[in-house]
N, C-alpha and C positions, 0 to 999 in steps of 0.2 A: 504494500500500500504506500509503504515511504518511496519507494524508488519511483510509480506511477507520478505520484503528487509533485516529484521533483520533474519528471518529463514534463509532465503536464505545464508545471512555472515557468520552465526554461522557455517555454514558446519557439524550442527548436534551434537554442543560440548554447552551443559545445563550450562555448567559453565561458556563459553564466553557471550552466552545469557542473561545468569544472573548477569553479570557482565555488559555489555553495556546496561540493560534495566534498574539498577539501578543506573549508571552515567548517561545517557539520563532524568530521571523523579528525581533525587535526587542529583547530582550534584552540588554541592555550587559553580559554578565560577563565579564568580562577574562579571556583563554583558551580560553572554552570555546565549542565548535564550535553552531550550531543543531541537528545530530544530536546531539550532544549533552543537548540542553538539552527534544528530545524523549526522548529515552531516560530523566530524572530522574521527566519525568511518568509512564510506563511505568511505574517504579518506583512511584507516588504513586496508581497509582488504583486503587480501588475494586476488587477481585476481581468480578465477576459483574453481573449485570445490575440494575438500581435499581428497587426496589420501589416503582410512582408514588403511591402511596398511602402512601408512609411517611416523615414527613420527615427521620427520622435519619438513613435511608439519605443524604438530599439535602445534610442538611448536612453529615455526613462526606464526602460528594463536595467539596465546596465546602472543607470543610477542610483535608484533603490537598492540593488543588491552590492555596491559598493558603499554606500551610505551606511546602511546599514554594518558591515565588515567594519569598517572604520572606526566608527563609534562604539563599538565593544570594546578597542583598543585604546580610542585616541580622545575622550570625553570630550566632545566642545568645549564644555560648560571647563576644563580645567587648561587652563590658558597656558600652563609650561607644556604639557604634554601636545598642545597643537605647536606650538609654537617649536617644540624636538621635532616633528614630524616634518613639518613645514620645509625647516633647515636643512634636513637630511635627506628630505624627495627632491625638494629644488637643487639640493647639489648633484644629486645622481640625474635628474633628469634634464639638467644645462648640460651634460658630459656629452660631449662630441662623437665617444666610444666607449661604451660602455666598461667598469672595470671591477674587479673582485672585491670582495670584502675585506680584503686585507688590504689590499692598495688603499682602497677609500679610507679604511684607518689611520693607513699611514700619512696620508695627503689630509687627513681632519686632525690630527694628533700634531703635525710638522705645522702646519697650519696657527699652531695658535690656540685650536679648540679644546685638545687635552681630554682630562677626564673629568666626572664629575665626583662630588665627593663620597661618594660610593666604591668609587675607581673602574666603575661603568665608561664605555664610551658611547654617545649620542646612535653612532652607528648601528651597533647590536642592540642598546634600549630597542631602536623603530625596525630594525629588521627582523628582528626576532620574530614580530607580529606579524609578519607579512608574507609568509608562506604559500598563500592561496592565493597572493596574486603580483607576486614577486620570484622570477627563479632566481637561482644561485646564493639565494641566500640560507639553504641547508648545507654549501660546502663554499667555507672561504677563499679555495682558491677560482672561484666559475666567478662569469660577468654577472653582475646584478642588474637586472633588466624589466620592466614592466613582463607580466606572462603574456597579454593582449594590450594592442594599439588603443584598446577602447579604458581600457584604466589611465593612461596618460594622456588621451582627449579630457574622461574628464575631471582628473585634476589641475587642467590646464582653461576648463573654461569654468568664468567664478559663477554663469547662470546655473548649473550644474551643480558642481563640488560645494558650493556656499562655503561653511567653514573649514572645507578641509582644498578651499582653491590656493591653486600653487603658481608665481609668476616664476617659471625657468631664469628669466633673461636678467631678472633680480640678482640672481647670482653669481654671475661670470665674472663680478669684481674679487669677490672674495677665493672662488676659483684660482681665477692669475693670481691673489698674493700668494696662497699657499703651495702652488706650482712654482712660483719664483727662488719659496725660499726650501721646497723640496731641491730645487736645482742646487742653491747655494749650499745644501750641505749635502748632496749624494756627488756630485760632478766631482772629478777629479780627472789631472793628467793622463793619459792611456789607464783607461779606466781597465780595459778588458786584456791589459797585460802582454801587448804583443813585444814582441823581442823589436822586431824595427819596424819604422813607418816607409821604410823604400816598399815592403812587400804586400803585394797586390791581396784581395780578400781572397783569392780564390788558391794562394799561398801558406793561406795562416793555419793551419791546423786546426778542425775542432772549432773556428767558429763560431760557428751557431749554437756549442754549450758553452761556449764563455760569454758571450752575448745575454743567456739565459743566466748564467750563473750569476753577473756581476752587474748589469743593469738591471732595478729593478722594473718592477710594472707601474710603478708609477712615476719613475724617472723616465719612464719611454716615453708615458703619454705629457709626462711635464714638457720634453723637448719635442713633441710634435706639435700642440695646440696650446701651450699656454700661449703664443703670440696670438691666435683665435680667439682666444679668452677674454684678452686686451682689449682685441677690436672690438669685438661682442659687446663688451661692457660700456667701452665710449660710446660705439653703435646706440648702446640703449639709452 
C-alpha cells in the first residue's frame, strides 16, 4: 500500500521518487519514525494528478517535496541553521566544477571559516542532511553535486525556495579569497618534484601519480578558476 501511495505522488517524476524513498528509509531526524516521515510527504503533495504538459504543475511537485526535506533539517524559524545552509549550498553551487568533501573542507577551513566551537565544520553540519538529494556526500572523496537539475533550479529561484532561496553569484567573492590564499600556502617551486625542467612531460616518469600525489584537488581547481571567481564576482 506504501509503495502504490508513493507511485501514485510521484505523478511519474523518478527523481521525486527517489528522492522521498531515500528520506523515508534514510533520513536522520532524531525521533521521528520512517512512517512517519512518509506520512509529512502525504501531507506535501500535490492534490490530483500532474498535468505532463504543464510545468508549474512539475515544479510545484518538486517544490513541496523539497520544502518539505529541508525543513526537517534546516528550521526556518532558527536563523543560524538557515543561514549554515545558505553559506554552504551557495558555495558549492557558485563552483564552476564540482568538488569532494574534502576539498570543500579544505578551501572552507584555509579560507578563514575554520570550525565551530564544537570542532564541527559548517561542511559536514549541512551535508550530512542531505543525502537524498545530494550525491557524494556519503564518501569524501566523490564530487558533491545536486542528485537532479530541478533541486538547484529551485534553490536558485526565491518564488520557489522562499526561505531556503540561495543567490550563487553572492558568493564568488569569498570563493576567490579562499582560492587565493589556498594558492598562497599549497604552491611551491616544482611542486611535483621533477629532477629538470629541460625534460619534456612525456619524459618525466610516472607523471600522472605525482601530479595526483602532490597537487591537491583543491589547488587544481584554485589555479584553474579562481581568476573566474574574480571576474564573476566584479561581474556581479
Amino acid at each position: 500500500a506504501v509503495c502504490s501511495r508513493l507511485v501514485q505522488m510521484s505523478g511519474g517524476l523518478f527523481q521525486w521518487a527517489a528522492v522521498a524513498c531515500t528520506f523515508i528509509l534514510d533520513g536522520p531526524i532524531q525521533g521521528s519514525s520512517s512512517r512517519e516521515r512518509f506520512q509529512l510527504l502525504i501531507l506535501s503533495s500535490v492534490p490530483g494528478p500532474l498535468g505532463k504538459d504543464r510545468q508549474m504543475d512539475v515544479d510545484e511537485h518538486y517544490d513541496r517535496l523539497y520544502t518539505t526535506v529541508l525543513s526537517q533539517f534546516f528550521n526556518p524559524k532558527y536563523a543560524e541553521a538557515i543561514t549554515r545552509f545558505k553559506s554552504v549550498m551557495g558555495h558549492i553551487l557558485a563552483l564552476f566544477e564540482p568538488l569532494s568533501t574534502d576539498a570543500l573542507k579544505a578551501i572552507w577551513i584555509i579560507g578563514s571559516r575554520g570550525l565551530n566551537v564544537e570542532g564541527e565544520d559548517d561542511i559536514t553540519i549541512v551535508l550530512r542532511s542531505l543525502g537524498s538529494l545530494m550525491s557524494g556526500v556519503s564518501n569524501s572523496s566523490m564530487p558533491v553535486r545536486p542528485l537532479h537539475a530541478s533541486f538547484k533550479d529551485f534553490l536558485s529561484n526565491p518564488a520557489r525556495s522562499k526561505d531556503f532561496y540561495i543567490s550563487p553569484t553572492e558568493y564568488h567573492k569569498s570563493i576567490a579569497i579562499s582560492l587565493l590564499k589556498v594558492m598562497n600556502k599549497e604552491l611551491r617551486f616544482n611542486i611535483c618534484g621533477i629532477k629538470s625542467s629541460y625534460l619534456q612531460n612525456s619524459e618525466v616518469t610516472e607523471l600522472e601519480e605525482r601530479i595526483t600525489k602532490c597537487i591537491s584537488s583543491q589547488l587544481a581547481y584554485a589555479c584553474r578558476f579562481s581568476f573566474k571567481h574574480l571576474t564573476s564576482c566584479t561581474a556581479a
